[in-house]
TORPA-4810 file (N, C-alpha, C, O; in nm, 3 decimals):
<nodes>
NODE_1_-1.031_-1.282_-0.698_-0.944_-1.177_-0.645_-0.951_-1.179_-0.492_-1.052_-1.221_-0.435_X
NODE_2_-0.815_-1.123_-0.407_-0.828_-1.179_-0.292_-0.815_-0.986_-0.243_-0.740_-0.899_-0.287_X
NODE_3_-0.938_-0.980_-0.125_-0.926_-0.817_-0.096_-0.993_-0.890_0.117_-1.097_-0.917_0.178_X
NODE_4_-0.876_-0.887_0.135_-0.885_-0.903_0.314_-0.997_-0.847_0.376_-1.012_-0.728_0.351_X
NODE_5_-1.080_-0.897_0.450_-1.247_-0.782_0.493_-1.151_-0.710_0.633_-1.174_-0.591_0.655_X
NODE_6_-1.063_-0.770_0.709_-1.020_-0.668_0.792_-0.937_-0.526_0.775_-0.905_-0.450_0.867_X
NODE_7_-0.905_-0.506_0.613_-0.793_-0.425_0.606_-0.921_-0.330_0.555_-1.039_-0.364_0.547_X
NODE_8_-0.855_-0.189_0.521_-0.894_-0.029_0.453_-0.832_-0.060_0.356_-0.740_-0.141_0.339_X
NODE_9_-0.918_0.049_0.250_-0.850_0.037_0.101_-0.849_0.232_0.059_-0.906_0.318_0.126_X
NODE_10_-0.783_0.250_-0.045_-0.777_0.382_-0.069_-0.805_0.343_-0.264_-0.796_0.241_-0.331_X
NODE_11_-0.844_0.495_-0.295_-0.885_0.488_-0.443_-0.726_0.423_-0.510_-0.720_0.320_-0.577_X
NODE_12_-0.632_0.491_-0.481_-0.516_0.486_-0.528_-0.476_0.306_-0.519_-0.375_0.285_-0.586_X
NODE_13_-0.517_0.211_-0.471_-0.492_0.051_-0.463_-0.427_0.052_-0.377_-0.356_-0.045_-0.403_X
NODE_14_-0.374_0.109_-0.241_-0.352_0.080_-0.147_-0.428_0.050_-0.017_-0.532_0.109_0.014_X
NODE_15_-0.350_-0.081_0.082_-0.420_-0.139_0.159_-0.370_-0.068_0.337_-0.264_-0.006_0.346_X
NODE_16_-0.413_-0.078_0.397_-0.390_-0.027_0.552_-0.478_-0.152_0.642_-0.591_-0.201_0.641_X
NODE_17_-0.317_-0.172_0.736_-0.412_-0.281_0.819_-0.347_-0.231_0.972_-0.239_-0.252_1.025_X
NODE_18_-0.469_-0.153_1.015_-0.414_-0.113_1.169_-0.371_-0.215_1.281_-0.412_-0.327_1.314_X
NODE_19_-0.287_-0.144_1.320_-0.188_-0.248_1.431_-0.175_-0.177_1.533_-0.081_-0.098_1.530_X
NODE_20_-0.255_-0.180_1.646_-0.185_-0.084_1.751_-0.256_0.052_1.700_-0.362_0.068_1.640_X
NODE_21_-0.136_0.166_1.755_-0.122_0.252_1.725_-0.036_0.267_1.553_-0.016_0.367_1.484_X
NODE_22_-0.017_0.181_1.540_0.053_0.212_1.377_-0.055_0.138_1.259_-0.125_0.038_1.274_X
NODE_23_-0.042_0.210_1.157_-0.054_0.133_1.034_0.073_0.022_0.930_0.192_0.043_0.908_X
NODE_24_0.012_-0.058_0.901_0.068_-0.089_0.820_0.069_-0.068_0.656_-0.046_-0.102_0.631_X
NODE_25_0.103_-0.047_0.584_0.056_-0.028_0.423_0.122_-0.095_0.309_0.245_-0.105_0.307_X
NODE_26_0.038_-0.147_0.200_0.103_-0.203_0.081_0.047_-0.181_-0.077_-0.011_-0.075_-0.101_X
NODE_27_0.059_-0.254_-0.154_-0.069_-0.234_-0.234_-0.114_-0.357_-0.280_-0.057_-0.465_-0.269_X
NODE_28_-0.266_-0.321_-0.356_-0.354_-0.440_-0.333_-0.334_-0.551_-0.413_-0.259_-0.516_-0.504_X
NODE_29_-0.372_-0.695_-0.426_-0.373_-0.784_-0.517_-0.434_-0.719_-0.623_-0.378_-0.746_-0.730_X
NODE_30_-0.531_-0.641_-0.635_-0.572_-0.590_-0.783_-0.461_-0.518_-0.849_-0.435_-0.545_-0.966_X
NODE_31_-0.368_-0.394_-0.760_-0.313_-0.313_-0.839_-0.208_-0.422_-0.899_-0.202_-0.420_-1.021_X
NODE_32_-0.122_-0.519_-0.831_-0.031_-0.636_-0.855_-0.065_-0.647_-0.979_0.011_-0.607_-1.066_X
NODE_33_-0.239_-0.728_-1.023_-0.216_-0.752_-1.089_-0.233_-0.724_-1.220_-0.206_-0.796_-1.316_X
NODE_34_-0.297_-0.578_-1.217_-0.282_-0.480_-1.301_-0.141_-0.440_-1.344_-0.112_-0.415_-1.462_X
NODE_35_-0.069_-0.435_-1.258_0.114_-0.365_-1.311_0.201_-0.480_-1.405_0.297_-0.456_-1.478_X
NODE_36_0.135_-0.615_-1.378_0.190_-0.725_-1.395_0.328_-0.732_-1.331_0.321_-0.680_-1.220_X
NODE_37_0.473_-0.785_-1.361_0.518_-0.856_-1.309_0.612_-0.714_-1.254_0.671_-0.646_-1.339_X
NODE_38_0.617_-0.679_-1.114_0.709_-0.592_-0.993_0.835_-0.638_-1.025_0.845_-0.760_-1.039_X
NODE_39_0.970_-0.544_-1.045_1.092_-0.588_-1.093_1.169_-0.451_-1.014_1.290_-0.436_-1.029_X
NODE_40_1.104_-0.372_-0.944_1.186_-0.244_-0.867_1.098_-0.196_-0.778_0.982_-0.184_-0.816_X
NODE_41_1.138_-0.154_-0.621_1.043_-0.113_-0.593_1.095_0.010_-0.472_1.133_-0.032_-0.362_X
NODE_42_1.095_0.122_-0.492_1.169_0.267_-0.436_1.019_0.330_-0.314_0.919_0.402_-0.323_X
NODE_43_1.086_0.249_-0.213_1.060_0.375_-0.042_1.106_0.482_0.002_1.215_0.518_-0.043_X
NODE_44_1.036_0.570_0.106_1.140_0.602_0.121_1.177_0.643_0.275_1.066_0.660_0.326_X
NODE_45_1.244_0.660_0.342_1.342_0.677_0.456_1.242_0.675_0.580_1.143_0.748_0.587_X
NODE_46_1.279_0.586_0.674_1.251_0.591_0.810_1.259_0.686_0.844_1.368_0.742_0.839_X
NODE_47_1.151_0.747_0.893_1.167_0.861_0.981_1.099_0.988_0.875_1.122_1.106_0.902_X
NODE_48_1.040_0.962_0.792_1.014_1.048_0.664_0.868_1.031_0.697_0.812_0.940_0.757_X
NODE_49_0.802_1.190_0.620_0.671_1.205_0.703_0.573_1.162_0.545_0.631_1.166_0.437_X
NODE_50_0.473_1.135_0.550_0.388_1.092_0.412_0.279_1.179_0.457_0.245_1.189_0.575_X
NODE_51_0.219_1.251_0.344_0.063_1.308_0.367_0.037_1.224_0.226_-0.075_1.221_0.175_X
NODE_52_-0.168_1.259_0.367_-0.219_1.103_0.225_-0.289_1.191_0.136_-0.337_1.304_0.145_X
NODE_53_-0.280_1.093_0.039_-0.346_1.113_-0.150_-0.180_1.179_-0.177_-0.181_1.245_-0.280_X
NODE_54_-0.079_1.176_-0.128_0.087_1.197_-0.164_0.120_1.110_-0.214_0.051_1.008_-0.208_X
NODE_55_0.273_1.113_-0.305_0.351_1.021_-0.343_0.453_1.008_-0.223_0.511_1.097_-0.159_X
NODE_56_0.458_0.817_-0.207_0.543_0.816_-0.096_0.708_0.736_-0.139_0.813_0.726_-0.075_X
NODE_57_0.661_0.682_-0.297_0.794_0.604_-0.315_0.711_0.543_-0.435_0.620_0.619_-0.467_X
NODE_58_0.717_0.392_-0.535_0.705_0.413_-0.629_0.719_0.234_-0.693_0.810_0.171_-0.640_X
NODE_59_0.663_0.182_-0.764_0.663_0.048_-0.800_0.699_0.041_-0.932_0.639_0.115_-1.011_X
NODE_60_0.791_-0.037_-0.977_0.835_-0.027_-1.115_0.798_-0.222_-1.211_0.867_-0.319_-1.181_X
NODE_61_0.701_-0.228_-1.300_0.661_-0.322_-1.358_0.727_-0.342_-1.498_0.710_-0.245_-1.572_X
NODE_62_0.771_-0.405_-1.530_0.804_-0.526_-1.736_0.698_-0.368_-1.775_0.756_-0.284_-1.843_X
NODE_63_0.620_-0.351_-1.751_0.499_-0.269_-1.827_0.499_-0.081_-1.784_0.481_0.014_-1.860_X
NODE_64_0.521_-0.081_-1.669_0.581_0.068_-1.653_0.577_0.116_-1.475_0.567_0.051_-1.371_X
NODE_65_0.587_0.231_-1.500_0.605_0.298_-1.315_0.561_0.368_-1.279_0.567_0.484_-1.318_X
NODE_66_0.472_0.309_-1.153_0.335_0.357_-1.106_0.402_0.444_-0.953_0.478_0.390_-0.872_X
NODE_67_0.348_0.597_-0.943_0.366_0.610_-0.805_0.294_0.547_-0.685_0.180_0.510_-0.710_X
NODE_68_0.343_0.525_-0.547_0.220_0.468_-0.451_0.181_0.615_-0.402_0.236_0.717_-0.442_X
NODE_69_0.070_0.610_-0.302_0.038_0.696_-0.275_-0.034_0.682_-0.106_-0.109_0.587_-0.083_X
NODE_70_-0.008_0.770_-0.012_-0.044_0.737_0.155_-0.152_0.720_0.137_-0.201_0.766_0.034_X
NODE_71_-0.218_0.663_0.211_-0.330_0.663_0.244_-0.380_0.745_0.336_-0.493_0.792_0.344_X
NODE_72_-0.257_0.763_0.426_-0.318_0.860_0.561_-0.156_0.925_0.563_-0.054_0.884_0.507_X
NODE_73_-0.180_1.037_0.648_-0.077_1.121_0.673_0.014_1.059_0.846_-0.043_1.024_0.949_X
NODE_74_0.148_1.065_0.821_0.194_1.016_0.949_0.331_1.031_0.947_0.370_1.113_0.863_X
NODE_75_0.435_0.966_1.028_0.585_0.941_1.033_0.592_0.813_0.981_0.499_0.736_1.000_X
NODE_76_0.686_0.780_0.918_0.685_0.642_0.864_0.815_0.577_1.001_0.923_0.627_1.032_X
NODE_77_0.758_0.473_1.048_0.847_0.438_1.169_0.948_0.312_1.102_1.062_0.292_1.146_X
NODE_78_0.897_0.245_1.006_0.935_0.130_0.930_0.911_0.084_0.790_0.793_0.080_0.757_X
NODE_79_1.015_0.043_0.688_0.973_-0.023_0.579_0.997_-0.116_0.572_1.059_-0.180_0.656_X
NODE_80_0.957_-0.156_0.467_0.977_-0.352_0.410_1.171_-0.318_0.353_1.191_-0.240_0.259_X
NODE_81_1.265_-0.371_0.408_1.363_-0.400_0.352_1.389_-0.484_0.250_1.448_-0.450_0.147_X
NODE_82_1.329_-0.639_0.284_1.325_-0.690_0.173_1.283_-0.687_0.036_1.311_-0.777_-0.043_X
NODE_83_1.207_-0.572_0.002_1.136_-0.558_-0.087_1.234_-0.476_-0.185_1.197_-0.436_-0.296_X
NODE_84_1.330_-0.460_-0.147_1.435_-0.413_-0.249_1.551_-0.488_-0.304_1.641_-0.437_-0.370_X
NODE_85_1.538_-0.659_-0.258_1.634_-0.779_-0.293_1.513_-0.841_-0.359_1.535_-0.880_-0.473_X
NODE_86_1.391_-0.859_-0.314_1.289_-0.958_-0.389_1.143_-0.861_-0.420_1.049_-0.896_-0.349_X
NODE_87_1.110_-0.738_-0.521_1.055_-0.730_-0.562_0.927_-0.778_-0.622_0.841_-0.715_-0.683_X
NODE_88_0.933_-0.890_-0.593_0.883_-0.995_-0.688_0.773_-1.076_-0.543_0.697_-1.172_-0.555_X
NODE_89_0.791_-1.025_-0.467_0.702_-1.046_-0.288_0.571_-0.965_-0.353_0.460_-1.015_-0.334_X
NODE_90_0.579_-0.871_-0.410_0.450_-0.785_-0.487_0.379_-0.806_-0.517_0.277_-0.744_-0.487_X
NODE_91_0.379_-0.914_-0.602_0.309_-0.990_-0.695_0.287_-1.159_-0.625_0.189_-1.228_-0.653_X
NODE_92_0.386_-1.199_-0.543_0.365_-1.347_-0.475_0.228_-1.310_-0.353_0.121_-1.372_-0.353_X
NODE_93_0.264_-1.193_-0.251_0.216_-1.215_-0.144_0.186_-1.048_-0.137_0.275_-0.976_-0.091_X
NODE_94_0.069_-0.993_-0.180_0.108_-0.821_-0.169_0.026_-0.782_-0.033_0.031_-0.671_0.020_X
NODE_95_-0.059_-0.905_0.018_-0.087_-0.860_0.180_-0.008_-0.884_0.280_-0.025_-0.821_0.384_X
NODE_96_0.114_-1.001_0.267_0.125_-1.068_0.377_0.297_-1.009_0.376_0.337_-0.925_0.456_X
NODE_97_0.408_-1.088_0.241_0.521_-1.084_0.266_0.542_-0.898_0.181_0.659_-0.861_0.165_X
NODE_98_0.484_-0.850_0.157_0.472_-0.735_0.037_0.465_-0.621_0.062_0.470_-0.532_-0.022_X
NODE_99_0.443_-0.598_0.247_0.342_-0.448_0.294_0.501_-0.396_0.274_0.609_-0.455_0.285_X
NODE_100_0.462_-0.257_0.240_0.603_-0.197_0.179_0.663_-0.081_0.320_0.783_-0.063_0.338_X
NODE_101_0.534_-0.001_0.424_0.576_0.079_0.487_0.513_0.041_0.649_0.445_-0.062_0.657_X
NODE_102_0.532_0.110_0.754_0.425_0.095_0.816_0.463_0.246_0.887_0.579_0.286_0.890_X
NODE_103_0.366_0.314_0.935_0.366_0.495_0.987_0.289_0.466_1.088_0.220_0.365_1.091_X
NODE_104_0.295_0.574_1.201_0.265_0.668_1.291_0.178_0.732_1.256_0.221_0.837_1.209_X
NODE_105_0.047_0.723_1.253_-0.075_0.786_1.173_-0.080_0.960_1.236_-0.135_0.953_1.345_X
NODE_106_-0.058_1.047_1.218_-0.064_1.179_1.266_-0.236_1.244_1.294_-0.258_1.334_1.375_X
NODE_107_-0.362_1.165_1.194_-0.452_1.187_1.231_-0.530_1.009_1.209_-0.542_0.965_1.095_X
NODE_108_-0.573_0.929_1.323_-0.601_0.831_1.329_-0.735_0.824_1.223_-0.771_0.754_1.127_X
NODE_109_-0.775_0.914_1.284_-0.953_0.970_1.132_-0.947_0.936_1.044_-1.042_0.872_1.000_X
NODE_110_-0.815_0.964_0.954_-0.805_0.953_0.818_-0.808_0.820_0.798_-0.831_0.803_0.678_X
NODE_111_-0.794_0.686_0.870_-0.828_0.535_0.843_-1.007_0.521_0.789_-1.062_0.484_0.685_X
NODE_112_-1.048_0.565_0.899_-1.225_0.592_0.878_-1.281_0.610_0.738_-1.376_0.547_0.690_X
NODE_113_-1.196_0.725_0.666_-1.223_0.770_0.557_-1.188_0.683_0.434_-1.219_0.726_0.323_X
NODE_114_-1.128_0.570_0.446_-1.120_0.478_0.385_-1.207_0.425_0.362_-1.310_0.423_0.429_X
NODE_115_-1.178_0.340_0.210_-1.319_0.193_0.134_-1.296_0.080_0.250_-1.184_0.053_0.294_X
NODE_116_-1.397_0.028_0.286_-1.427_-0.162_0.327_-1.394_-0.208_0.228_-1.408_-0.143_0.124_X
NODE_117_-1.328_-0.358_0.227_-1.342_-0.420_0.167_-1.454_-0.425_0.032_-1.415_-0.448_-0.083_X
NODE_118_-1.562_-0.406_0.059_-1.649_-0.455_-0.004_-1.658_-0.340_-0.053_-1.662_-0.365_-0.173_X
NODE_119_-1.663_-0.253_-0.045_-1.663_-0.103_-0.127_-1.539_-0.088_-0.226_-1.560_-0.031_-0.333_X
NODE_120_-1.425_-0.130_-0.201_-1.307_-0.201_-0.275_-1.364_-0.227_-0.385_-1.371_-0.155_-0.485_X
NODE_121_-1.418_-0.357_-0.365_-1.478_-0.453_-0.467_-1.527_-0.421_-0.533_-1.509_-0.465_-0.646_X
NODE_122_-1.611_-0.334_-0.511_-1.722_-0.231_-0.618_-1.656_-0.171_-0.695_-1.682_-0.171_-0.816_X
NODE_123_-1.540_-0.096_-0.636_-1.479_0.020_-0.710_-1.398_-0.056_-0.833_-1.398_-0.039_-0.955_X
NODE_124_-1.326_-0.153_-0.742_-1.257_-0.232_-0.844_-1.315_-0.325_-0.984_-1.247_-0.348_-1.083_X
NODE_125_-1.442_-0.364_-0.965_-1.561_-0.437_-1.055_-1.535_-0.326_-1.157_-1.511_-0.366_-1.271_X
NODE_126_-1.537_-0.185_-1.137_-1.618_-0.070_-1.274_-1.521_-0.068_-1.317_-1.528_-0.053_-1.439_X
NODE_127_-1.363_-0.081_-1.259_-1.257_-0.031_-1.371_-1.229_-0.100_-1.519_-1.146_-0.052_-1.595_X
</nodes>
């Protein structure tokens, strides 16, 4: 399983990889490949505010439909466009071509409060 040591992880299988002043966010190769195969995948609007442990938009799998959920609270400044012609980036590339949002973190803290990598791993081992 592939879990990046530079990115944050949240209970919910989402990843955060700070950039700057912004985050970026997606979800993880584990949740991928738990949902099995991504066939829909609903954001939502630039300029739309997310509080974290919230629903921000929503992944639809062959197997069923999972909400995502923020990780941190912010403005969302940008989403993945493509991810609504090729769904299927989810499951190919869910760190690289796959990150679905990226926000304006409103409290930078709330990154901190995130799993390492390696605390990831743990969490992810018991399920």
């Amino acid at each position: 399983m592939s879990t990046p040591k530079e990115l944050r992880y949240s209970e919910e299988h989402e990843w955060v990889k700070t950039e700057g002043d912004k985050v970026r966010i997606g979800i993880t190769y584990f949740a991928q490949s738990e949902l099995g195969d991504i066939v829909f995948v609903e954001l939502p609007e630039v300029g739309d505010e997310v509080t974290a442990d919230e629903p921000f938009g929503s992944v639809e799998s062959v197997k069923t439909v999972s909400e995502l959920y923020a990780p941190i609270s912010g403005k969302i400044v940008e989403i993945n466009e493509e991810l609504s012609d090729s769904p299927e980036f989810v499951n190919e590339s869910p760190y690289e071509k796959a990150w679905m949002i990226v926000v304006e973190p409103s409290d930078a803290s709330e990154i901190d409060k995130l799993m390492t990598a390696e605390q990831y791993e743990e969490m992810t081992k018991e399920d």
